[in-house]
Every structure is written in structure tokens, then in C-alpha cells.
VOBA-1610 file (N, C-alpha, C; in pm, whole numbers, padded with zeros to 5 digits, always signed):
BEGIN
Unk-01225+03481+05476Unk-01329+03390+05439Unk-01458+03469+05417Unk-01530+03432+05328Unk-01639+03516+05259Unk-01776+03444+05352Unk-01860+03501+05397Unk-02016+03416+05465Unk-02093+03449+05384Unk-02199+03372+05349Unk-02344+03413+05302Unk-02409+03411+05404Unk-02530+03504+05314Unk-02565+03614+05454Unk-02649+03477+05569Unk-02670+03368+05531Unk-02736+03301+05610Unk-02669+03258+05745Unk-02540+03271+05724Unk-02458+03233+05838Unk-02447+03327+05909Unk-02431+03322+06056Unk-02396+03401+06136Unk-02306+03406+06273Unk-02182+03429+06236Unk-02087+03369+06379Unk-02126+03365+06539Unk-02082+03289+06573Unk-02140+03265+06684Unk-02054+03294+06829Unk-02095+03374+06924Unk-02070+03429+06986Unk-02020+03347+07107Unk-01954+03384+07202Unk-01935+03336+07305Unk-02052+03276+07405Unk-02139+03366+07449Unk-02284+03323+07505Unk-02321+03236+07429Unk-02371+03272+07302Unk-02459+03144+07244Unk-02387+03016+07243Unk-02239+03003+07223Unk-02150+02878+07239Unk-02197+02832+07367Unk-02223+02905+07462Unk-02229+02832+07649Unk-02373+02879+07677Unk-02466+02831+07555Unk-02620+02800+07626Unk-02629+02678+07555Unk-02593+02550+07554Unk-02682+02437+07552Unk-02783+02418+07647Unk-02841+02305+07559Unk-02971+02274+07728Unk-02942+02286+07830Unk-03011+02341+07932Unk-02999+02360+08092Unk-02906+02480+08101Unk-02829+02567+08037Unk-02750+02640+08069Unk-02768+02798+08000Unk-02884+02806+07953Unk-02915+02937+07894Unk-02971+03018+08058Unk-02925+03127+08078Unk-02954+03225+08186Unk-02952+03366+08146Unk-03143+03362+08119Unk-03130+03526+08066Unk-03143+03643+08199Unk-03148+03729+08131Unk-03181+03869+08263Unk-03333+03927+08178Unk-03436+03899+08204Unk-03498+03990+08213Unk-03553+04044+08260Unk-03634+04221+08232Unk-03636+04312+08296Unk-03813+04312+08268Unk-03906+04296+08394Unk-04053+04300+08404Unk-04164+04416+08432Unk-04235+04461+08384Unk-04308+04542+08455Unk-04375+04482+08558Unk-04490+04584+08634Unk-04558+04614+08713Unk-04655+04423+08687Unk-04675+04437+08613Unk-04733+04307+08572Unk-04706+04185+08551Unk-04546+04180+08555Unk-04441+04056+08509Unk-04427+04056+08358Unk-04486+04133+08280Unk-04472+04143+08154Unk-04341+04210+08098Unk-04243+04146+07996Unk-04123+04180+08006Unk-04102+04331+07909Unk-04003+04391+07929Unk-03978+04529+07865Unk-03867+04514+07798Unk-03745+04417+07850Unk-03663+04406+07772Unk-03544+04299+07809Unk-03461+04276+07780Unk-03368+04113+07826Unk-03212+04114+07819Unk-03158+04058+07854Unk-03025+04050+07836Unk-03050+03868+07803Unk-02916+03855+07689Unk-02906+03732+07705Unk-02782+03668+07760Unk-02807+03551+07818Unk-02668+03528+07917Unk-02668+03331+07886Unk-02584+03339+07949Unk-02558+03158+07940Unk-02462+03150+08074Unk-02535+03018+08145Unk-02433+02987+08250Unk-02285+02897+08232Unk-02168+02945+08309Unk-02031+02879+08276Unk-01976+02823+08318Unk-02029+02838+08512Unk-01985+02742+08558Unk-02114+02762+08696Unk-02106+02638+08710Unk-02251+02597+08840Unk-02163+02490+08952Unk-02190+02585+09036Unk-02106+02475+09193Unk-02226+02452+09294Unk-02290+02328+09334Unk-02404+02232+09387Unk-02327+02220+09519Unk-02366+02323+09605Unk-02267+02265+09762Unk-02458+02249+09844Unk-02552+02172+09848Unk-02646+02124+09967Unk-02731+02205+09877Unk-02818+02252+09938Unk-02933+02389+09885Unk-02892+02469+09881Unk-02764+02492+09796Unk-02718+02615+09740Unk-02625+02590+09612Unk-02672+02663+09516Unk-02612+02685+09424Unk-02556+02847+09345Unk-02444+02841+09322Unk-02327+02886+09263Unk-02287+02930+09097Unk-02354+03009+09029Unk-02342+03006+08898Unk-02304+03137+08842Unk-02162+03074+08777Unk-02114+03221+08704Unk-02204+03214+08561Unk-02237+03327+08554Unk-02322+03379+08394Unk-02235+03483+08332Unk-02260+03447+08200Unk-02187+03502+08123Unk-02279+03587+08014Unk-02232+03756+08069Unk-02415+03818+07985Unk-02378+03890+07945Unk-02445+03891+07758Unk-02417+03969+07648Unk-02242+03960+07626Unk-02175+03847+07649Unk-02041+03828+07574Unk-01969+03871+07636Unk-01994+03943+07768Unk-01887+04055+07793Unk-01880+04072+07978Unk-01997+04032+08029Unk-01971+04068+08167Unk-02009+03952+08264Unk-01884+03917+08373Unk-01942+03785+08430Unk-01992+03845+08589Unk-02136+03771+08559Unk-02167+03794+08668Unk-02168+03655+08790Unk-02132+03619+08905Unk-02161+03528+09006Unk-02276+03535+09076Unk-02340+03468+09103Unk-02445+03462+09186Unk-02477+03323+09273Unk-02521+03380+09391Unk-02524+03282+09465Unk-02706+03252+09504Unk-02743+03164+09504Unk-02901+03126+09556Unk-02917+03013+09607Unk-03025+03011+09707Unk-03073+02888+09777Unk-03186+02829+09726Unk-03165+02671+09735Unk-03253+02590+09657Unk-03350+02514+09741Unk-03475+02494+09713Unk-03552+02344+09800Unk-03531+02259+09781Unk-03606+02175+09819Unk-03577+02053+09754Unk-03615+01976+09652Unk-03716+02101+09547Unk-03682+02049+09444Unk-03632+02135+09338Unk-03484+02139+09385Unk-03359+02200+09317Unk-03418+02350+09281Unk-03554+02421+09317Unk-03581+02555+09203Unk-03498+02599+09355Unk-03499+02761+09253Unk-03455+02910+09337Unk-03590+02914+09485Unk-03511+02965+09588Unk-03638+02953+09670Unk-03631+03095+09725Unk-03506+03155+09663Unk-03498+03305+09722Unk-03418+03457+09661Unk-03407+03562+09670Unk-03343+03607+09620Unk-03188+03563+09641Unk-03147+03618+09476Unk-03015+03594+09468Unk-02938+03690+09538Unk-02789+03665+09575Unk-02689+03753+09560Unk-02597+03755+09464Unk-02575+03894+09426Unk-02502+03871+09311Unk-02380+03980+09319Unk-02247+03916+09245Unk-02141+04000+09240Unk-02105+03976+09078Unk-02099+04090+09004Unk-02042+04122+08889Unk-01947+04183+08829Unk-01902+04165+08736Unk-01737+04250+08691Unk-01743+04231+08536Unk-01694+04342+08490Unk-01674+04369+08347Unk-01560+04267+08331Unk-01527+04150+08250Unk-01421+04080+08206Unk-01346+04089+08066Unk-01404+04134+07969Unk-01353+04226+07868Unk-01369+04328+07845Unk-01226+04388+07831Unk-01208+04525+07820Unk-01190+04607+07658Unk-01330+04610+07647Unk-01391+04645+07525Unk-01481+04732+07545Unk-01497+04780+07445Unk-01655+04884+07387Unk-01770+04799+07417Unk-01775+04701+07362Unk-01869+04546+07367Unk-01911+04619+07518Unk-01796+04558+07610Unk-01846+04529+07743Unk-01889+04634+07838Unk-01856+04729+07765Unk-01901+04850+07855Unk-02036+04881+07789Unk-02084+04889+07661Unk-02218+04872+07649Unk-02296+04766+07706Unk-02279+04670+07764Unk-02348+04587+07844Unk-02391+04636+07939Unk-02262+04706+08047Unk-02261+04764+08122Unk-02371+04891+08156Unk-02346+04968+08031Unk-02469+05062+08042Unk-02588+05054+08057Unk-02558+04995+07946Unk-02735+04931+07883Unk-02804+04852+08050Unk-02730+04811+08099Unk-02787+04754+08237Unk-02838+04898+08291Unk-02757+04973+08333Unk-02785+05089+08394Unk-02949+05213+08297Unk-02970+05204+08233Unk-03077+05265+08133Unk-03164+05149+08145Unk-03169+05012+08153Unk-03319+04954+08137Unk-03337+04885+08278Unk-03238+04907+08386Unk-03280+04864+08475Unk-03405+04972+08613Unk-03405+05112+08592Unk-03472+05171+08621Unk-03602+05182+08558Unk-03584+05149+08455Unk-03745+05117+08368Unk-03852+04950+08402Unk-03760+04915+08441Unk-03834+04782+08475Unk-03926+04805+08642Unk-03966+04713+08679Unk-04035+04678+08838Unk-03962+04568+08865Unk-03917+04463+08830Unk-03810+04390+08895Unk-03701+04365+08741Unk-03613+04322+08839Unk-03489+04235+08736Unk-03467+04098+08794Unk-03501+03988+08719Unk-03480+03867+08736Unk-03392+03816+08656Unk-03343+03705+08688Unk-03246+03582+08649Unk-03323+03474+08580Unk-03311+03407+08483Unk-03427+03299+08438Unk-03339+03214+08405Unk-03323+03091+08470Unk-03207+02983+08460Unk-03287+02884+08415Unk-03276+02794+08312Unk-03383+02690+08304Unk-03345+02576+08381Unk-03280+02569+08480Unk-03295+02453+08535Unk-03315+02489+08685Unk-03342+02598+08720Unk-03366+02677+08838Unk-03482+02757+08849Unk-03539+02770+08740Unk-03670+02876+08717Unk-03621+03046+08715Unk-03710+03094+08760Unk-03705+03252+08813Unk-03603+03323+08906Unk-03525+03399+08934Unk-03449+03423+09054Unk-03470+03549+09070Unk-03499+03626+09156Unk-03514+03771+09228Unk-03374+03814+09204Unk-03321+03890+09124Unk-03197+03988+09111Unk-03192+04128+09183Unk-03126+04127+09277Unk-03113+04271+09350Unk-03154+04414+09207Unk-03203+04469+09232Unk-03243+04573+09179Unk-03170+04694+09190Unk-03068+04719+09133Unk-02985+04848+09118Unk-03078+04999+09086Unk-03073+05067+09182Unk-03101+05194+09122Unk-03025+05336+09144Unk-03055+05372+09011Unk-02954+05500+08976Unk-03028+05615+08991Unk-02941+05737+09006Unk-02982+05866+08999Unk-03036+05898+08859Unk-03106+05992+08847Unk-03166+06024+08701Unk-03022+06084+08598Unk-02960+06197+08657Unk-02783+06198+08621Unk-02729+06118+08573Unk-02687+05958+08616Unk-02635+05853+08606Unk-02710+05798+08497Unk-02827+05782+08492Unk-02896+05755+08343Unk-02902+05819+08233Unk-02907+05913+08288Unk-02895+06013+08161Unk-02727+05998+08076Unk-02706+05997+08170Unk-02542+05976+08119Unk-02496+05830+08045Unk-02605+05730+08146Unk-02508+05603+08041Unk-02600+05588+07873Unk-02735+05666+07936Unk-02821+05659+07779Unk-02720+05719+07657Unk-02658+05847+07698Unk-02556+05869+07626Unk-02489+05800+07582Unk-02391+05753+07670Unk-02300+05664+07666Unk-02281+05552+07583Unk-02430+05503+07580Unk-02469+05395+07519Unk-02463+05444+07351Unk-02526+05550+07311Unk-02550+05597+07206Unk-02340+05595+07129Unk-02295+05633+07195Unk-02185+05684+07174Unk-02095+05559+07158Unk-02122+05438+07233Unk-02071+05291+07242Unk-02148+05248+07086Unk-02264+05271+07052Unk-02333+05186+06949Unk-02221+05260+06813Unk-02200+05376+06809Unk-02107+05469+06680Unk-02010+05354+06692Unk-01927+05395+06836Unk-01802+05301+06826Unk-01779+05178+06749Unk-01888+05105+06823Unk-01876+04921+06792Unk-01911+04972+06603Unk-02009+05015+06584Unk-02022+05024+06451Unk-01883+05045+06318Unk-01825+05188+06404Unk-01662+05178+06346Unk-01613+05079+06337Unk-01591+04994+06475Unk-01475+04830+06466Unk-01546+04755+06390Unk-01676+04776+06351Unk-01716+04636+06281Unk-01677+04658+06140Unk-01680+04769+06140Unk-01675+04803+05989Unk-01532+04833+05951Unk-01437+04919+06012Unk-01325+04867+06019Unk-01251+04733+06054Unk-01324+04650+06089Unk-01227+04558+06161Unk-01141+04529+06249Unk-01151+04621+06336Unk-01051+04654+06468Unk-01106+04702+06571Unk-01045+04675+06700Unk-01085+04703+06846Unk-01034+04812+06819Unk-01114+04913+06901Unk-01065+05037+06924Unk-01043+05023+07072Unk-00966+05091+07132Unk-00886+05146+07284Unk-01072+05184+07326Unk-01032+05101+07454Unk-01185+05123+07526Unk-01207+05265+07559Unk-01313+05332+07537Unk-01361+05498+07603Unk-01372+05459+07778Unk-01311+05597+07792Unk-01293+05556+07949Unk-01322+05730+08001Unk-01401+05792+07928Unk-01428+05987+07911Unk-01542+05971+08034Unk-01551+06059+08136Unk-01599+06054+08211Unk-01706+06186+08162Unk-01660+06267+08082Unk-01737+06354+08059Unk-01746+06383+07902Unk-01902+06369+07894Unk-01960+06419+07693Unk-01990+06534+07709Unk-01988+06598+07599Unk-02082+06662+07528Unk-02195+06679+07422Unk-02237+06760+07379Unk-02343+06722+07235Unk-02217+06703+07155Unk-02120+06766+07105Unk-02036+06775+07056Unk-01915+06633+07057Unk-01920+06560+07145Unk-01852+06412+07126Unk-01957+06326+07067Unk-02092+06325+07091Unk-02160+06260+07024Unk-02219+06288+06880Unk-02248+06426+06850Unk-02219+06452+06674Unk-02104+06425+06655Unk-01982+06429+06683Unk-01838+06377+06581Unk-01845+06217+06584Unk-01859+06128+06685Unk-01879+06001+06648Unk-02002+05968+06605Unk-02114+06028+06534Unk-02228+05990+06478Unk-02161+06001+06349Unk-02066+06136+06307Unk-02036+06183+06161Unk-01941+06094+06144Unk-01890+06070+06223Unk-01794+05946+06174Unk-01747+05819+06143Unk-01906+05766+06219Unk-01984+05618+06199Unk-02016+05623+06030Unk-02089+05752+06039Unk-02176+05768+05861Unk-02064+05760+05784Unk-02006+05827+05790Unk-01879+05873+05675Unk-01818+05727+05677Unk-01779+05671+05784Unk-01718+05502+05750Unk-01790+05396+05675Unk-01946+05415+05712Unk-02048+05331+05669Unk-02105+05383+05508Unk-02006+05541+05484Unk-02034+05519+05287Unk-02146+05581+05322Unk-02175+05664+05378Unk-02251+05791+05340Unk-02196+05959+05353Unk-02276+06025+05262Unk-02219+06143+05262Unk-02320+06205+05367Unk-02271+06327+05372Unk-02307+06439+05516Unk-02279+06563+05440Unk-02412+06659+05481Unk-02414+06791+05466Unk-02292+06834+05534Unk-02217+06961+05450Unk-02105+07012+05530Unk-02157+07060+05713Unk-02085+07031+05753Unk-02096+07090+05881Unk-02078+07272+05922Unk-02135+07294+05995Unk-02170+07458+06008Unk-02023+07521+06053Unk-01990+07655+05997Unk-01872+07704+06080Unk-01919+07751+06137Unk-01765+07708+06253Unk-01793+07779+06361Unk-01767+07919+06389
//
């Protein structure tokens, strides 16, 4: 089936944010002023007294649970707890994954923004400078990938390389271009 360009398929998240159920992540400075966001939608919400229960579903790919206590008038009254897990096993979802890891050390907090709950305090993960450095990579190397499947049309076998080089990331840059119909200066012998 052919789209004009005005259309644009619609994703799993955006399917599960109607009203009351959009739950973004974003990431604040020093000031509360935001730096950058994840978007999420909630999937399922369990109401047991002043506490509520909501699996989120963020950036298509990773569900996170979280648990928070409510007042009485239903907002967040405290930090959350939260347990998360990669649920598709994709390129997709492991760039989620990263990308958490690279903008969550740049922020001053990470919050939850539920609209029918307000604000929520999200435990704050922090990484070694190593560990960032690595998923910034990572990430770079996930964006080639997804670019291949889109353009091919196919999932590729999730990367699961514990270790890059400069050299894994020039061959999947040259090989994003070359799929995407551009040419490339010969490469240097070795």
C-alpha cells in the first residue's frame, strides 16, 4: 500500500495515549526546565486505596511498572518505584534502552508525567562515565541499524556485541549510506 506523505503510521504508544493515559518521562534541569523526553502511554493502571499501579509503555519498546502513593486527591504524593524490562527484542528496544542511559546523567531529575496523576519523582539511575560513553555509541550504531530495516524492510537479529570499535561504527555508517543511495569515497587500504 502506497501513503502520502501526510499520513503517518501509528505506533503502538501513540495507539495507548488517549485522554488520561499519555505518561511521558521527562528529563529536567537544575531549574525544572526540560532537556529532553521520552514518550510513553499508560497500559494498564491497578487503584488498590492510595496506591496506584501503572504499567507504561515507553518509546514502543520498553515496559516499565511503577508503583506510587496517592492523597486524597488521587495526585502522586511521593516518589515512585519502579521496575522495568525490555519487552521487544529489537534494535527499536534497545535504543530506548540506551538512549535512557546517555540522557539520564545529563538531566537533575527524571520524572514521570501522568496526566491524571501529575508529576512523579523517578528513581534516578546513574552510570559510570564508561557506561555512557559506551551506550552513546551504541546508540549511534542502533540509529545505522534501524535506518537499514527501515529501508530494507526487515528486522535485523538484535546486536547483542558487548564490545565496539571505531571500526564497527564506520562499517555500519558505510553501510546505512550505501543502502540509503549514496555513494562513498573509496575507503583507504589497509
Amino acid at each position: 500500500m502506497h501513503l502520502n506523505d501526510s499520513f503517518s503510521l501509528a505506533t503502538l504508544t501513540s495507539l495507548a495515549r488517549p485522554k488520561g493515559r499519555r505518561a511521558d518521562i521527562p528529563f529536567l534541569d537544575e531549574s525544572g526546565g526540560e532537556v529532553d523526553r521520552h514518550e510513553g502511554a499508560v497500559i494498564d493502571l491497578d487503584i488498590d486505596g492510595d496506591a496506584r499501579t501503572l504499567t507504561v509503555l515507553v518509546g514502543n519498546s520498553v515496559r516499565t511498572d511503577i508503583y506510587v502513593e496517592t492523597g486524597q486527591d488521587g495526585k502522586a504524593s511521593g516518589a515512585a518505584q519502579v521496575n522495568g524490562e525490555i519487552v521487544a527484542k529489537t534494535n527499536r528496544a534497545s535504543r530506548v534502552h540506551y538512549d535512557h542511559i546517555v540522557k539520564a546523567p545529563r538531566a537533575d531529575r527524571v520524572m514521570l508525567a501522568v496526566e491524571d496523576l501529575g508529576l512523579i519523582t523517578m528513581p534516578k539511575s546513574e552510570s559510570s562515565a564508561a557506561i555512557v560513553a559506551f551506550a552513546t555509541a551504541y546508540t549511534c550504531l542502533l540509529d545505522d541499524v534501524i535506518a537499514i530495516e527501515d529501508i530494507a524492510e526487515k528486522s535485523l537479529p538484535m546486536l547483542r556485541s558487548a564490545k565496539l570499535t571505531p571500526r564497527h561504527l564506520t562499517e555500519a555508517r558505510r553501510v546505512r549510506l550505501l543502502t540509503e543511495g549514496k555513494s562513498l569515497p573509496r575507503a583507504p587500504a589497509a
